[in-house]
C-alpha positions as CSV (number, residue, x, y, z in Angstrom):
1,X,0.0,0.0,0.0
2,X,1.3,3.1,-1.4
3,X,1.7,5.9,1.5
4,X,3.3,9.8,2.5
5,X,4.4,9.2,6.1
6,X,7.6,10.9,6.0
7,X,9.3,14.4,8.1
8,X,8.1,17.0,9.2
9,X,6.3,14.7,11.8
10,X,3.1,16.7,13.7
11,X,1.6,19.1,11.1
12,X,-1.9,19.6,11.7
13,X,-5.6,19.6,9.4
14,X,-9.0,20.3,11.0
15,X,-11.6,19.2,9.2
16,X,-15.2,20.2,10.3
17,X,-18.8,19.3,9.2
18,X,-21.6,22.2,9.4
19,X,-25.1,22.7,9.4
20,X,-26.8,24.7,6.5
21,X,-30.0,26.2,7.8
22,X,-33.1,28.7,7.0
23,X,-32.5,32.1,8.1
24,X,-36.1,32.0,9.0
25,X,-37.7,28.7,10.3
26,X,-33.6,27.5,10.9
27,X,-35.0,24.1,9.4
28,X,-31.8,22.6,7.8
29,X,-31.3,23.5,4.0
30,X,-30.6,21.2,1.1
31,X,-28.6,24.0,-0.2
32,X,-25.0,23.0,-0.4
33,X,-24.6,23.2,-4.3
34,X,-25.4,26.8,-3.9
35,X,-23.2,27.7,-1.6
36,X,-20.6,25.8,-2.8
37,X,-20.8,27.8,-6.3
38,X,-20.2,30.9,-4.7
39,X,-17.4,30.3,-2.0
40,X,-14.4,29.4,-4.6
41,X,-11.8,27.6,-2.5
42,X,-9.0,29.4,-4.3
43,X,-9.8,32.4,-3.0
44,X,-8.3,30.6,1.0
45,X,-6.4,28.1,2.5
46,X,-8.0,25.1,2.9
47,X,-11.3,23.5,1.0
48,X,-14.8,23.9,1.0
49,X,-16.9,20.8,0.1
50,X,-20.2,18.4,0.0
51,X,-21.0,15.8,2.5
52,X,-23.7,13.1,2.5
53,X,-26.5,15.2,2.8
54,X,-27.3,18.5,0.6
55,X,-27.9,20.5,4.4
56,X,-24.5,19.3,5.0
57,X,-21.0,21.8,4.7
58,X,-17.5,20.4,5.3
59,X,-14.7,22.8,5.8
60,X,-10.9,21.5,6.0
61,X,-8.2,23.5,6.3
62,X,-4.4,22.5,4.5
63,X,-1.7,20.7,6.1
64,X,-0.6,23.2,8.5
65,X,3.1,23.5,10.3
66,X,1.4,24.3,13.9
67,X,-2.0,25.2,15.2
68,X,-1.9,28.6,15.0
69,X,-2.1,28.4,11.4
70,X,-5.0,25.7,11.0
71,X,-7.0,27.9,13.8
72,X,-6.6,31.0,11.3
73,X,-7.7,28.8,8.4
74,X,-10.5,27.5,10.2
75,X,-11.8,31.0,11.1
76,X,-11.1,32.5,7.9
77,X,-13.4,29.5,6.6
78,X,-16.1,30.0,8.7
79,X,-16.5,33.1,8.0
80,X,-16.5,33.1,4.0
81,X,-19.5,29.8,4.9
82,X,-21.1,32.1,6.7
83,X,-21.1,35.1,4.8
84,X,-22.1,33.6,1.5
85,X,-24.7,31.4,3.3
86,X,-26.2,35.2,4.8
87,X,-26.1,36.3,1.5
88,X,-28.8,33.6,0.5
89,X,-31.0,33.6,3.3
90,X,-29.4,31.4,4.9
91,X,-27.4,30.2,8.2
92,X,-24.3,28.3,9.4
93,X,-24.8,26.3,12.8
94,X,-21.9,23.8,14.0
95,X,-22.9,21.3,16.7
96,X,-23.2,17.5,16.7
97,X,-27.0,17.3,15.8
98,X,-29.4,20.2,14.6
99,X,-31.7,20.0,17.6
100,X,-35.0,19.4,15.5
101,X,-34.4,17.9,12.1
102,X,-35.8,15.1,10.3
103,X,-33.2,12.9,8.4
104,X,-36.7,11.6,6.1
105,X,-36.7,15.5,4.9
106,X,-32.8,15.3,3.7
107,X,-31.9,15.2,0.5
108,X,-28.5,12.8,-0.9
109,X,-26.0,14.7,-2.7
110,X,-25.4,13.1,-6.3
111,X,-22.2,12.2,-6.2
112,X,-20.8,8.4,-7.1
113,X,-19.4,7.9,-3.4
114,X,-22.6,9.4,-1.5
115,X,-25.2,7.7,-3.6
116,X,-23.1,4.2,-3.2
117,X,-23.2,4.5,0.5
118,X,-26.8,4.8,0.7
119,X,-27.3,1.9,-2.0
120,X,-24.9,-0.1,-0.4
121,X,-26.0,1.1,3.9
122,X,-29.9,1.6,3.1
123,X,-31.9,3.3,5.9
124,X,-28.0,2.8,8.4
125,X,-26.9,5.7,6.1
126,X,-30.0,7.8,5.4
127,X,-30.4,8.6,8.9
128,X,-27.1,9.5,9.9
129,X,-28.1,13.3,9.9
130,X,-24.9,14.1,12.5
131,X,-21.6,16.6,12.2
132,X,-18.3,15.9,13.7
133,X,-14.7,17.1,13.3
134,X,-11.6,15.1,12.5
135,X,-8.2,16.0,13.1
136,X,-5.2,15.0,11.3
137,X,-1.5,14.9,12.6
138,X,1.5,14.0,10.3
139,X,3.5,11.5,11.5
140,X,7.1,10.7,10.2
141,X,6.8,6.7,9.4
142,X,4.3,4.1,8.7
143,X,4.6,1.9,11.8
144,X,5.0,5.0,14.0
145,X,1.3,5.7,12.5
146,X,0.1,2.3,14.0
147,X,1.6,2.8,17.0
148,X,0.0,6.2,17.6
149,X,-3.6,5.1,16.4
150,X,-3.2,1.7,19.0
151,X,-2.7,3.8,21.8
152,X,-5.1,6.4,21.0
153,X,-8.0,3.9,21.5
154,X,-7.6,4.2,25.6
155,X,-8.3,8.1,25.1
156,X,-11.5,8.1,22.7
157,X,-13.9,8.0,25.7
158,X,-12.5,11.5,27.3
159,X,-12.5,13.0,23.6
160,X,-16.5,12.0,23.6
161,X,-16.9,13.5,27.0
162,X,-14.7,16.8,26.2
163,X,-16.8,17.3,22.7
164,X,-19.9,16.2,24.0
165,X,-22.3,18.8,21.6
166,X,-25.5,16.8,20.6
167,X,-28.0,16.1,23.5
168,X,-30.8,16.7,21.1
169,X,-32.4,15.0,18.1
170,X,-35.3,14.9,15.9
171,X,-37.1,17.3,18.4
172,X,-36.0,15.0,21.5
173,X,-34.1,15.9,24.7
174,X,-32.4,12.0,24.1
175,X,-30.5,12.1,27.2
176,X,-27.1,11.5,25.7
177,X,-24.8,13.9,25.9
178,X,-23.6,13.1,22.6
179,X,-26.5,11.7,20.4
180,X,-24.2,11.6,17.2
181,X,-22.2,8.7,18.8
182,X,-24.9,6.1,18.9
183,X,-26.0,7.3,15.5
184,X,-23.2,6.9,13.8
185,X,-22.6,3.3,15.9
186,X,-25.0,1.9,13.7
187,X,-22.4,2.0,10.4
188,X,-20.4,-1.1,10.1
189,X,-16.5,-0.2,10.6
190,X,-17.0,1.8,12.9
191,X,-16.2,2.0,17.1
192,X,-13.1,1.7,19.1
193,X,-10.7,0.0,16.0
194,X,-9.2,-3.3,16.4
195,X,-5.1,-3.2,17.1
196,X,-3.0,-3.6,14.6
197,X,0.8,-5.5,14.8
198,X,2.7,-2.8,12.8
199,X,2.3,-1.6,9.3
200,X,2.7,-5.2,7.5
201,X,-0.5,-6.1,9.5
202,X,-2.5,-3.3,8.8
203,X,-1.6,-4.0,5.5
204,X,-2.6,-7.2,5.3
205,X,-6.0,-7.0,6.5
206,X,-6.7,-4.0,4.6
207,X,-5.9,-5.6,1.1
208,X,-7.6,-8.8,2.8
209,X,-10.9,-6.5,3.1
210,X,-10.7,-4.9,-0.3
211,X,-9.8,-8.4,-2.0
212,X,-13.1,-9.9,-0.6
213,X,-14.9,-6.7,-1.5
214,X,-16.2,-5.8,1.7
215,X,-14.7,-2.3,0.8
216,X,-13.2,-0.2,-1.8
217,X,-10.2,0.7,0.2
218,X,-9.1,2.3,3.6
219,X,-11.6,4.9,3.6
220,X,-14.7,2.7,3.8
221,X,-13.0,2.0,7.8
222,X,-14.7,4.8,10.1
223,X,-13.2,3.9,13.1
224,X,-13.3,6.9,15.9
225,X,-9.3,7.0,14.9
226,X,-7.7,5.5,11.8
227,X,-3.8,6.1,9.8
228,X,-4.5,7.7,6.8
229,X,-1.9,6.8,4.5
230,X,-2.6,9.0,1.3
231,X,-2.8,12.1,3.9
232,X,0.6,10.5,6.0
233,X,-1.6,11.2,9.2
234,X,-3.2,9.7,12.1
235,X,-6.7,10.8,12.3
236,X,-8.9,11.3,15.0
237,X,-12.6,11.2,13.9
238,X,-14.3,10.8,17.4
239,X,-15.7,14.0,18.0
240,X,-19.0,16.1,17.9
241,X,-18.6,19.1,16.1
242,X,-17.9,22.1,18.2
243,X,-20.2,24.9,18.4
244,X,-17.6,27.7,19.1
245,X,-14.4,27.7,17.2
246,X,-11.7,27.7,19.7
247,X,-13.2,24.8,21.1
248,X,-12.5,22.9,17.8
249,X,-9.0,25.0,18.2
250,X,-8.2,23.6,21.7
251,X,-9.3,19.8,20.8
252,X,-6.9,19.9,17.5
253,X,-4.2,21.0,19.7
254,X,-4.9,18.4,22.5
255,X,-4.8,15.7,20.1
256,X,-1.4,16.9,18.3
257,X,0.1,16.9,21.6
258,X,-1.5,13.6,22.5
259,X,-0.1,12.2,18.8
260,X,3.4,13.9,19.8
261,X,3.7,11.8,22.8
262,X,2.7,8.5,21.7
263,X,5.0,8.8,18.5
264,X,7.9,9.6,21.2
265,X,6.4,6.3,23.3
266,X,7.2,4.5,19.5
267,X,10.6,6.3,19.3
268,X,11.6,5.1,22.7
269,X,10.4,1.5,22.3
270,X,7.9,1.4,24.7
271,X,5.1,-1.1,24.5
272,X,1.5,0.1,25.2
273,X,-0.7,-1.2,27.7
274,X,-3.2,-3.3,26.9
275,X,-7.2,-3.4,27.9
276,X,-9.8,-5.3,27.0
277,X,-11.9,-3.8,24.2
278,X,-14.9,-4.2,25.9
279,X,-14.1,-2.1,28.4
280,X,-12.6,1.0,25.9
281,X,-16.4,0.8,24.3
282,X,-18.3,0.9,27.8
283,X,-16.0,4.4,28.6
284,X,-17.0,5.4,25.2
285,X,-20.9,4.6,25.8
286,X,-20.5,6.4,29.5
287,X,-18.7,9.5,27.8
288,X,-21.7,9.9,25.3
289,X,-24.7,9.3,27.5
290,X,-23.1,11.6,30.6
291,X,-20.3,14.0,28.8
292,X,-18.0,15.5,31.5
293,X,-20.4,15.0,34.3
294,X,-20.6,10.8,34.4
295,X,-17.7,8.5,35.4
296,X,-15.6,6.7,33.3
297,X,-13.6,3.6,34.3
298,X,-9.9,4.3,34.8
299,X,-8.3,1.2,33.3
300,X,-4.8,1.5,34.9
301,X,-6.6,1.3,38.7
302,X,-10.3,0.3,37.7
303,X,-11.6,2.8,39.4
304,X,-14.3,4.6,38.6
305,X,-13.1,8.4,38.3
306,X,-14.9,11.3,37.2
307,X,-15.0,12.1,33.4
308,X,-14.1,15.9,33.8
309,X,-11.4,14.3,36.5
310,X,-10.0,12.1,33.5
311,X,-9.9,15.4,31.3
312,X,-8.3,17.5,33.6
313,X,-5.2,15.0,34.7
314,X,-4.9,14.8,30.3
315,X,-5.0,18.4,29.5
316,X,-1.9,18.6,32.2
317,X,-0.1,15.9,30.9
318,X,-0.2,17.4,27.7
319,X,0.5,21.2,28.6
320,X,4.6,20.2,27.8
321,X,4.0,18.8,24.7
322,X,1.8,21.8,23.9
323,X,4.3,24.0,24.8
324,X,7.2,22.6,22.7
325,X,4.5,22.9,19.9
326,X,3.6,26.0,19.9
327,X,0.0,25.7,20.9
328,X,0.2,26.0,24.9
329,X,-2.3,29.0,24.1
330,X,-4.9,27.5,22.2
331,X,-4.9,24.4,24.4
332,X,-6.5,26.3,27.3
333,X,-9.6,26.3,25.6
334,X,-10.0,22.9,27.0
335,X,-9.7,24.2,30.5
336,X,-12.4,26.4,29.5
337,X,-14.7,23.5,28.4
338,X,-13.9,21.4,31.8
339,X,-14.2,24.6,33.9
340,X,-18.0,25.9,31.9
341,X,-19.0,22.7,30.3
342,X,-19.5,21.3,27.0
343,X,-21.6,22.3,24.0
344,X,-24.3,19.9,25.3
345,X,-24.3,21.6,28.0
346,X,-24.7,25.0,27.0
347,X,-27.5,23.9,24.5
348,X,-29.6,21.9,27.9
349,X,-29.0,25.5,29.8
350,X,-30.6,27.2,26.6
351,X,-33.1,24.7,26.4
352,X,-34.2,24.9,30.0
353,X,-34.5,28.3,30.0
354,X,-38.3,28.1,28.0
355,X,-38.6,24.8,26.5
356,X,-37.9,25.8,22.1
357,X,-35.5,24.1,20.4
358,X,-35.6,26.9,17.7
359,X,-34.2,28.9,20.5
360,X,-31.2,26.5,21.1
361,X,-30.8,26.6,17.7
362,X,-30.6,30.5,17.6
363,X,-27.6,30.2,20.1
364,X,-25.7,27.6,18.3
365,X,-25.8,29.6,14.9
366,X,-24.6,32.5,16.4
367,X,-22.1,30.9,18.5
368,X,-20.6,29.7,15.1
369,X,-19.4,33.0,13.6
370,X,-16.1,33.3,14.9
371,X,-15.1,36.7,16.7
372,X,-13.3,39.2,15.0
């Protein structure tokens, strides 16, 4: 399998998933051919392009040398999104679920990959009417990229529980702090990943899956964190989108440091501690019904430890590796989202304030336009 791991090891790419809505009823849109005609990537840094669904955006910024950069592309993006969407009657929203959609309303975009997934996923892929972010981080060598995705499985649950942004769907307070999770749980391929050997391994029962033709190639594989060989990254895909920008900011740095110090782990030929997957899934499951607030297992002790607990003893872990980065700054937005809370919970306050879901809607759309 042909691949670009290779120096500088650690750049960064943000890729984000947003909400096209009705300036007036802020019903979701099937409007993203429109938009797209008039917001000419050239014209930035970074891409603008279609998802599944026609009320679906995705933004992704270029391989950036640090986060600084990708947290400048990221706003510069947003805000062409949401200019041109204003300029059509329309809105940009960013959260892990619009709060009162119906995926039966949502239209397929007509493109060969999209219209294959639904033909080949039926109803599994019609209703997945959800927005997350991904992250990419460059790493130097192939088996270095295995390395890092293997030991980022023990970390998905507190990634869930920091993004937590989607206690609502289809006009229901669900209970789950992040909805999108057991959504998207429904795909096949998808979930905590198996462990792979090294790179030979992965290799092997990648082509094994493509030779059967249970997929087309790597990319069919959703797992919550993957190596993405034609990008030379390790990517992250776990989390709900984030309402306000330096919240997606602050998780793309986290997980670069977190990348940063399990490729160092590799370098130093340290072997990774093993759990049993079960237990990786039921943190996952406890992260997305309770978010910060709920109690996750810590493996090393098997105690039960509180989520935002978990959070807090990572983010300081992390702060060295931030520094020598570059993004020490940025990475205190998730002190802000352990100290204030999560996007879900910010929506529940909204929500219990007078019961309308077009008013949590209100807040999320204008919590999306980055400040100048």
């Amino acid at each position: 399998m042909d691949h670009h791991f290779r120096p500088p090891s650690f750049t960064i790419g943000v890729e984000e998933e947003l909400m096209i809505l009705d300036e007036g009823s802020l019903e979701l849109a099937q409007a993203i051919e429109s938009l797209l005609e008039d917001s000419p990537a050239q014209e930035l840094a970074g891409e603008i392009k279609p998802e599944l669904m026609e009320s679906v955006l995705e933004i992704c910024t270029a391989p950036c040398a640090d986060v600084t950069e990708a947290g400048a592309q990221l706003r510069a993006l947003r805000r062409r999104v949401t200019e041109t969407a204003a300029s059509k009657g329309l809105r940009i929203g960013s959260a892990g679920t619009h709060p009162f959609a119906m995926w039966e309303d949502q239209r397929i975009v007509a493109r060969p990959r999209y219209r294959g997934l639904v033909s080949s996923l039926a109803f599994v892929a019609r209703q997945e009417l959800i927005f997350g972010m991904h992250v990419h981080v460059g790493v130097d060598a192939p088996d270095t990229a295995i390395h890092v995705a293997n030991g980022m499985r023990v970390h998905i649950p507190v990634l869930v529980a920091l993004t937590a942004n989607s206690p609502f769907w289809r006009a229901d307070a669900t209970g789950m702090a992040s909805t999108r999770m057991p959504i998207f749980r429904s795909f096949p391929r998808v979930g905590i990943p198996p462990t792979y050997r090294d790179w030979a391994d992965y290799e092997r029962r990648i082509d094994f899956m493509v030779r059967s033709g249970v997929v087309e190639d790597y990319t069919y594989l959703w797992y919550d964190v993957r190596p993405h060989p034609n990008f030379g990254t390790v990517e992250v895909r776990t989390m709900d989108s984030q309402t306000r920008v330096e919240h997606t900011i602050a998780i793309a740095a986290l997980v670069q440091a977190m990348v940063k110090e399990l490729a160092e782990h590799h370098q130093a030929g340290k072997r990774l501690s093993e759990y049993p997957w079960e237990m990786l899934d039921e943190n996952k499951w406890l992260a997305a019904r309770h978010g910060l607030d709920g109690e996750l297992v810590d493996l090393p002790s098997s105690d039960r430890v509180g989520a935002r607990q978990l959070g807090g003893r990572l983010l300081e872990r992390m702060r060295e590796h931030a520094q020598e980065l570059g993004s020490e700054a940025e990475l205190e937005g998730v002190a802000d989202l352990l100290e204030h809370g999560t996007g879900a919970d910010r929506q529940r306050m909204v929500y219990d304030a007078n019961h309308d879901l077009r008013e949590v809607t209100s807040e999320v759309v204008a919590a999306t336009v980055p400040a100048d």
